[in-house]
N, CA, C and O atoms as a GROMACS GRO file, in nm:
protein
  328
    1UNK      N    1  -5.498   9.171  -1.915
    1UNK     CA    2  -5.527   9.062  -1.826
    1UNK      C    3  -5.582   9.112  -1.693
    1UNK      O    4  -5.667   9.051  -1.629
    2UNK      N    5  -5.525   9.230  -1.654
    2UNK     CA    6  -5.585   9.257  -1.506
    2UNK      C    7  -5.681   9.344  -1.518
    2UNK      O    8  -5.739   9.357  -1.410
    3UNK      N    9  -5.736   9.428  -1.622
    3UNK     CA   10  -5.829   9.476  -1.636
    3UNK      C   11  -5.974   9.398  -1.605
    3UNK      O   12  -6.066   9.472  -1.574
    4UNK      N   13  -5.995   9.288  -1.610
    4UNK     CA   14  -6.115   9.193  -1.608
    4UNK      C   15  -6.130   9.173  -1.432
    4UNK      O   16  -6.234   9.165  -1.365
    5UNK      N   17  -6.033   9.171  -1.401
    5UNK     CA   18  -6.081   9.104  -1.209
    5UNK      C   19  -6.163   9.174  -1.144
    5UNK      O   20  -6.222   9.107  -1.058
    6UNK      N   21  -6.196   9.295  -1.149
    6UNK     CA   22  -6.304   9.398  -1.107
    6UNK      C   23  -6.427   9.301  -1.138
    6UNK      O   24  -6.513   9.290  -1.050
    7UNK      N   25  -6.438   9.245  -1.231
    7UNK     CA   26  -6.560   9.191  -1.320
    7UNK      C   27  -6.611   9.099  -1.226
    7UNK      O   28  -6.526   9.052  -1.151
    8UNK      N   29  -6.776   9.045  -1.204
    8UNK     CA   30  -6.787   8.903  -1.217
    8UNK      C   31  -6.757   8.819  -1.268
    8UNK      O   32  -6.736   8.826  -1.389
    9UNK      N   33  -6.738   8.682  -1.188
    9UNK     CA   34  -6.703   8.547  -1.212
    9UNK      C   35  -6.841   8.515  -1.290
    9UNK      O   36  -6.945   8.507  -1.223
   10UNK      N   37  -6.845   8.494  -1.445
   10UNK     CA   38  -6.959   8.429  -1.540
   10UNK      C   39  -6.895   8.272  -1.550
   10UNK      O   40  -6.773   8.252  -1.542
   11UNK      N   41  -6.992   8.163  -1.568
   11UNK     CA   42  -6.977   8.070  -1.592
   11UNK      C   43  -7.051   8.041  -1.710
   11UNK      O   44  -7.148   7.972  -1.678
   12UNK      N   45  -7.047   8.070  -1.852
   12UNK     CA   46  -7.186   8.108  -1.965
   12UNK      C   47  -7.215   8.224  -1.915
   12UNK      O   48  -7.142   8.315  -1.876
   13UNK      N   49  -7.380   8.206  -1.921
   13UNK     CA   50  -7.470   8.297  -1.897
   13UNK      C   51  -7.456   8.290  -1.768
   13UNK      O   52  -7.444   8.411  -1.751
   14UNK      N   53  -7.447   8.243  -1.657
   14UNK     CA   54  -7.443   8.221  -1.512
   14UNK      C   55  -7.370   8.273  -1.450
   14UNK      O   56  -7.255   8.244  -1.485
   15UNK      N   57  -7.374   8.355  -1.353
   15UNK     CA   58  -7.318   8.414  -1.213
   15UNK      C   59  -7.248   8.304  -1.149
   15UNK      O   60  -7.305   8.201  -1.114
   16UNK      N   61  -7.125   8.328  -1.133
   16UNK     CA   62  -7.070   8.248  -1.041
   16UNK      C   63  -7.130   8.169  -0.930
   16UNK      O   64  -7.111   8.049  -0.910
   17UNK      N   65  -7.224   8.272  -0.838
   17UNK     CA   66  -7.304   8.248  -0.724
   17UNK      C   67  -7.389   8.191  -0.790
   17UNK      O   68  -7.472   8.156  -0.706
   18UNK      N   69  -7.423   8.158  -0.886
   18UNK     CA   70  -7.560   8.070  -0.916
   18UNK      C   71  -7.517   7.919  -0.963
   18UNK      O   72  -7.581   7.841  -1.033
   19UNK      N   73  -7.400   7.906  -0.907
   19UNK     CA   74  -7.319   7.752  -1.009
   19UNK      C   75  -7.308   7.709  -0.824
   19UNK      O   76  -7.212   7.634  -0.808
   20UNK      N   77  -7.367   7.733  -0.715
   20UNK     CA   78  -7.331   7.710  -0.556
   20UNK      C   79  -7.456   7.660  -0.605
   20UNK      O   80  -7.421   7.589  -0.700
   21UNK      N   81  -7.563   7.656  -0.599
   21UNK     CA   82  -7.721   7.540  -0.617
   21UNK      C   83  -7.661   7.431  -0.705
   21UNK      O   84  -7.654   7.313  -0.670
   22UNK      N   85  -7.623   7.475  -0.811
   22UNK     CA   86  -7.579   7.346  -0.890
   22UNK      C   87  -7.476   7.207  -0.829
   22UNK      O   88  -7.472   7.090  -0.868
   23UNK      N   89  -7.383   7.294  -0.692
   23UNK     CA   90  -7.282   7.207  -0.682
   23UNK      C   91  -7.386   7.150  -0.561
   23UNK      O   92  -7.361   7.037  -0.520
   24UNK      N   93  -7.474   7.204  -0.516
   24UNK     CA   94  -7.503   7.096  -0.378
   24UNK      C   95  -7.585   6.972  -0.477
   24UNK      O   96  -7.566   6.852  -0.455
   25UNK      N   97  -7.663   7.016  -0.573
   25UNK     CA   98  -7.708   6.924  -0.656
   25UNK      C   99  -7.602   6.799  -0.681
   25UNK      O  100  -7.634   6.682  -0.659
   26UNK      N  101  -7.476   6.838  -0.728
   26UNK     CA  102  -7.389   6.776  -0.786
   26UNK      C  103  -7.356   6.666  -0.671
   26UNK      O  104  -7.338   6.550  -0.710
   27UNK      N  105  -7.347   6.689  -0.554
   27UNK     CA  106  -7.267   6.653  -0.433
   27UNK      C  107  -7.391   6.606  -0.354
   27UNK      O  108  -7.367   6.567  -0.240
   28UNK      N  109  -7.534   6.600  -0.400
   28UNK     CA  110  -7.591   6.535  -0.305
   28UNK      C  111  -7.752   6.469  -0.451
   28UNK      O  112  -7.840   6.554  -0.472
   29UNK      N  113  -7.758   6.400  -0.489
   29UNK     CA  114  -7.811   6.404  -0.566
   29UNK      C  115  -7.985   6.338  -0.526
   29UNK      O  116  -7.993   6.225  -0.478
   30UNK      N  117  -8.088   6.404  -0.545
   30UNK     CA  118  -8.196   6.376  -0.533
   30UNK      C  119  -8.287   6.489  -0.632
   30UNK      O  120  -8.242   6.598  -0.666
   31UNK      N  121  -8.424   6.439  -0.670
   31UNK     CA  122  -8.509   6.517  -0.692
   31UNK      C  123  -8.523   6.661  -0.631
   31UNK      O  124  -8.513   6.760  -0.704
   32UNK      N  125  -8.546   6.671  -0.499
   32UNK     CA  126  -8.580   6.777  -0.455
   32UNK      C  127  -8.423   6.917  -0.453
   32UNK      O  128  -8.430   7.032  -0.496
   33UNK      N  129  -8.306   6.850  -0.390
   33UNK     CA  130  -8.240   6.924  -0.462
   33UNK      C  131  -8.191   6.953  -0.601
   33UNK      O  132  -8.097   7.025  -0.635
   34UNK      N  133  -8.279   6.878  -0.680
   34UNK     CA  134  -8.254   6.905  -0.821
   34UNK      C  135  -8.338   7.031  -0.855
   34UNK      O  136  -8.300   7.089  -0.957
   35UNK      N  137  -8.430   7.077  -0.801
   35UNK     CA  138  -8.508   7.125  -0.838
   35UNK      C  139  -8.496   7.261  -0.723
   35UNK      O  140  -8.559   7.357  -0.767
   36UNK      N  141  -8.450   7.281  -0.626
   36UNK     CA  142  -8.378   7.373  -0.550
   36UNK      C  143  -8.293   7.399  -0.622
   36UNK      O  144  -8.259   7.517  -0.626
   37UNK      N  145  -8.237   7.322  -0.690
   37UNK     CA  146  -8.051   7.386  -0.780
   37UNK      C  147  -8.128   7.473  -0.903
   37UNK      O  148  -8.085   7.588  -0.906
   38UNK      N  149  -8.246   7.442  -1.020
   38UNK     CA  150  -8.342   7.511  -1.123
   38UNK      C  151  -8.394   7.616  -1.052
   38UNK      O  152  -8.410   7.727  -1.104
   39UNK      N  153  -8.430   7.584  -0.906
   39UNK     CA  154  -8.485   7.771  -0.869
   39UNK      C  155  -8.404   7.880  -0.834
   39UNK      O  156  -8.430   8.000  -0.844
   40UNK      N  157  -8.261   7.800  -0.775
   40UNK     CA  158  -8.168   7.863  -0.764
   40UNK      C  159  -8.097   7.936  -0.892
   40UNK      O  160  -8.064   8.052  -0.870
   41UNK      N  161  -8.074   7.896  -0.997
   41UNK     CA  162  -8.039   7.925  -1.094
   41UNK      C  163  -8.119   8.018  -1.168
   41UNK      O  164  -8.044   8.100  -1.221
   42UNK      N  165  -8.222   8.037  -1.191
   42UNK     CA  166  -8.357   8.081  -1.212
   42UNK      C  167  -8.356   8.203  -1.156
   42UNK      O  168  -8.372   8.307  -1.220
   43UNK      N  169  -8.337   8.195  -1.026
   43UNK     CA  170  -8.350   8.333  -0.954
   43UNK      C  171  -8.204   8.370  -1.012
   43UNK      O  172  -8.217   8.438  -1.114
   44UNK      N  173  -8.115   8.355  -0.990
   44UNK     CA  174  -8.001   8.438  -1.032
   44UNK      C  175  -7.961   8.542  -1.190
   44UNK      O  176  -7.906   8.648  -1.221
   45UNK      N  177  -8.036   8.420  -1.258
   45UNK     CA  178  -8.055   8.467  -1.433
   45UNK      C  179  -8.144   8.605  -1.374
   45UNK      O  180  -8.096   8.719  -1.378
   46UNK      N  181  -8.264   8.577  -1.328
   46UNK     CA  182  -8.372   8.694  -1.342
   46UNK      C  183  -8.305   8.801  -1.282
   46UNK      O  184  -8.329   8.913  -1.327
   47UNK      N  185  -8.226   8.790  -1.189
   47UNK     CA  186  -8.147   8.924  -1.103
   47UNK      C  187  -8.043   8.950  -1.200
   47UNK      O  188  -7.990   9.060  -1.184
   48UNK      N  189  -8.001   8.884  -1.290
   48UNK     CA  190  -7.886   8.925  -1.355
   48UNK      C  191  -7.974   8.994  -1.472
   48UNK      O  192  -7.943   9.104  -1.516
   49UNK      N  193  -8.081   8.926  -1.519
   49UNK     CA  194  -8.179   8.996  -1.601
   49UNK      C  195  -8.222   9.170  -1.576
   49UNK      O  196  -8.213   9.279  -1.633
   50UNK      N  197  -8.259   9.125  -1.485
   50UNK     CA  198  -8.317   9.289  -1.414
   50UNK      C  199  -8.136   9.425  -1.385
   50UNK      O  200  -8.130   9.541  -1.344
   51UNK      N  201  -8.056   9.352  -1.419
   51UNK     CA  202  -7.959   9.449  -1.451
   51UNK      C  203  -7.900   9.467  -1.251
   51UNK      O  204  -7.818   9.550  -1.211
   52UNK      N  205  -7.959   9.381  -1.181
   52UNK     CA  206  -7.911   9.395  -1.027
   52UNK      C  207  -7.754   9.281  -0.994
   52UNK      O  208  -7.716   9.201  -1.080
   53UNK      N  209  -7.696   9.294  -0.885
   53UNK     CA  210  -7.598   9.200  -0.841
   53UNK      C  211  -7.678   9.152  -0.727
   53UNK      O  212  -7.791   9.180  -0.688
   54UNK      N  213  -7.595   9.078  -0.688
   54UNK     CA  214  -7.635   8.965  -0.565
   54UNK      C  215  -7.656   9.061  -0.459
   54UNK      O  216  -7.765   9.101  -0.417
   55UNK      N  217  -7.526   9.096  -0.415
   55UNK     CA  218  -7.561   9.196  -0.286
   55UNK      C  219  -7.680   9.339  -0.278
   55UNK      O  220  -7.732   9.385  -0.176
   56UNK      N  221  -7.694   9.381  -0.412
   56UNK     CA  222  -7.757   9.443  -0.415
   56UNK      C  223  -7.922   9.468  -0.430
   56UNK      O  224  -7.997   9.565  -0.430
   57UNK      N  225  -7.934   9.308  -0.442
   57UNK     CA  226  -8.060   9.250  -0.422
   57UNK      C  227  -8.061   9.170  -0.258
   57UNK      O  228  -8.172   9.189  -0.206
   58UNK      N  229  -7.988   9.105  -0.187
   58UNK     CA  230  -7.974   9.143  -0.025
   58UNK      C  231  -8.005   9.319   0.034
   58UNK      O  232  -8.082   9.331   0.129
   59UNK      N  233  -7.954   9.418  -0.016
   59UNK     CA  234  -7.920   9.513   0.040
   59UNK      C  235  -8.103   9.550   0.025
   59UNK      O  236  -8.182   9.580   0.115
   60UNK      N  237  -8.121   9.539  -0.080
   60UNK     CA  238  -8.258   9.569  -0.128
   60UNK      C  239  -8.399   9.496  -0.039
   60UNK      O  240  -8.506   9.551  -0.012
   61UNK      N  241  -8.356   9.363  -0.009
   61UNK     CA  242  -8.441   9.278   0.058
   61UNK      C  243  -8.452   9.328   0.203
   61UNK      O  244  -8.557   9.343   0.266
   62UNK      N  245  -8.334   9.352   0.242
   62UNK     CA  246  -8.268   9.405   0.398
   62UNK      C  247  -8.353   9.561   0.396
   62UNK      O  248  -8.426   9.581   0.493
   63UNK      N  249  -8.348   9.640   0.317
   63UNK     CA  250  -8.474   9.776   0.351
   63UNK      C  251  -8.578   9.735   0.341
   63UNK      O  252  -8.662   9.795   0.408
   64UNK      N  253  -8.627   9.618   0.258
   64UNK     CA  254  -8.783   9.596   0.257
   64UNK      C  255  -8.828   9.545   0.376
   64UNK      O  256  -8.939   9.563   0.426
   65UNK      N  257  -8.708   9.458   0.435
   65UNK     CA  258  -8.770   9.389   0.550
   65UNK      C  259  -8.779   9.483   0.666
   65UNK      O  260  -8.871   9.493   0.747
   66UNK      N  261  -8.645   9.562   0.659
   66UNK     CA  262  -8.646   9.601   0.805
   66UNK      C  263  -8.696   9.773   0.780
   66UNK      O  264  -8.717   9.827   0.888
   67UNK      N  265  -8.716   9.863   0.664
   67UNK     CA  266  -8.758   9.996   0.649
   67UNK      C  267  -8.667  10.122   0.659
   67UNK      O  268  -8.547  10.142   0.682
   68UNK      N  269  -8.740  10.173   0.640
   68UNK     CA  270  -8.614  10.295   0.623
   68UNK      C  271  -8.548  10.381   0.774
   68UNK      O  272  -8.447  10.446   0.799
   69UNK      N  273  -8.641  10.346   0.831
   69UNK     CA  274  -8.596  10.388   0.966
   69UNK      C  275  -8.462  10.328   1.032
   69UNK      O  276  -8.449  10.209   1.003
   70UNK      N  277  -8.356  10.380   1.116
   70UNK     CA  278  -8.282  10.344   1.174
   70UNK      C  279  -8.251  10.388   1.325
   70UNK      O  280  -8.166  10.468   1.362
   71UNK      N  281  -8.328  10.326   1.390
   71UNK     CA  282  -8.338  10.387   1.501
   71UNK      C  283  -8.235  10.349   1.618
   71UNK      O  284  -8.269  10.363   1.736
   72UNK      N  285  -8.118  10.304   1.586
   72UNK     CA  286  -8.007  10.246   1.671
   72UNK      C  287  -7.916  10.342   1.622
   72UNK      O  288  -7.803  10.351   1.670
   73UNK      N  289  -7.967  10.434   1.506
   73UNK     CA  290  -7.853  10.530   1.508
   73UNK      C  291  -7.899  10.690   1.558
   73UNK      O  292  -8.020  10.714   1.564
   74UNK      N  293  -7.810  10.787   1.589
   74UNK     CA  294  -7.808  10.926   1.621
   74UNK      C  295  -7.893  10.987   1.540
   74UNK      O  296  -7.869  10.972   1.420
   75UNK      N  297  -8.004  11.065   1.572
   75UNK     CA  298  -8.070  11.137   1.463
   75UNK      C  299  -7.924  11.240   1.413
   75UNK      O  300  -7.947  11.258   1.294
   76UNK      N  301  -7.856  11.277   1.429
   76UNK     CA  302  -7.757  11.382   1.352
   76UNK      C  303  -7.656  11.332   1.265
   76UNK      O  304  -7.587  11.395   1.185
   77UNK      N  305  -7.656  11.134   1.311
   77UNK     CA  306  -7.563  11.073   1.198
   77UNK      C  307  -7.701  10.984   1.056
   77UNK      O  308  -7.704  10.929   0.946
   78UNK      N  309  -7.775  11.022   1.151
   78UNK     CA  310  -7.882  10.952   0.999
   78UNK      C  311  -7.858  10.991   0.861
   78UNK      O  312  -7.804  11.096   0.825
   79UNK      N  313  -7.900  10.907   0.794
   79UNK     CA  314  -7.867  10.980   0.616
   79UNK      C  315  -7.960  10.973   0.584
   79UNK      O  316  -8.020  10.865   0.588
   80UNK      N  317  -8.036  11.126   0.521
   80UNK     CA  318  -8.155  11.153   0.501
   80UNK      C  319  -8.181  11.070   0.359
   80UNK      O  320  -8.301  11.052   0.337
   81UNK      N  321  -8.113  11.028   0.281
   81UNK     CA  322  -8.185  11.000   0.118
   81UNK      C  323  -8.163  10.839   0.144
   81UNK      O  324  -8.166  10.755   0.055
   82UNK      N  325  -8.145  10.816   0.259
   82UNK     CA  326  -8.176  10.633   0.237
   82UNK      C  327  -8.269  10.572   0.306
   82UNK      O  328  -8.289  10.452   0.291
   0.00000   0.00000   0.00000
């Protein structure tokens, strides 16, 4: 039984975090968030597809945006392989 909690929360095929589009759908109902809740979901399958997690597709977005440079830190505490 406690072996599993490490795990993601699946709902089916679905990421936990991808059933949060569905509930604003649920709780506010219109076209347009119907269709925000399908891209939401959509994107989550494909990240779960591509073998990534949530944060690790943030973490990923967060170097693309901001680069590899870190210039608020010490050149002697920098980490050269990131």
């Amino acid at each position: 039984m406690w072996r599993n909690t490490a795990l993601p929360t699946r709902i089916l095929f679905l990421d936990g975090r991808a059933c949060l589009p569905l509930l604003v759908f649920v709780v506010y109902w219109s076209w347009a968030t119907f269709y925000i809740a399908i891209m939401g979901m959509t994107f989550f399958v494909v990240v779960r597809w591509a073998g990534l997690t949530v944060p690790s597709v943030l973490r990923l977005a967060r170097r693309l945006f901001v680069g590899a440079e870190r210039t608020a830190v010490p050149v002697w505490k920098r980490r050269r392989a990131a």
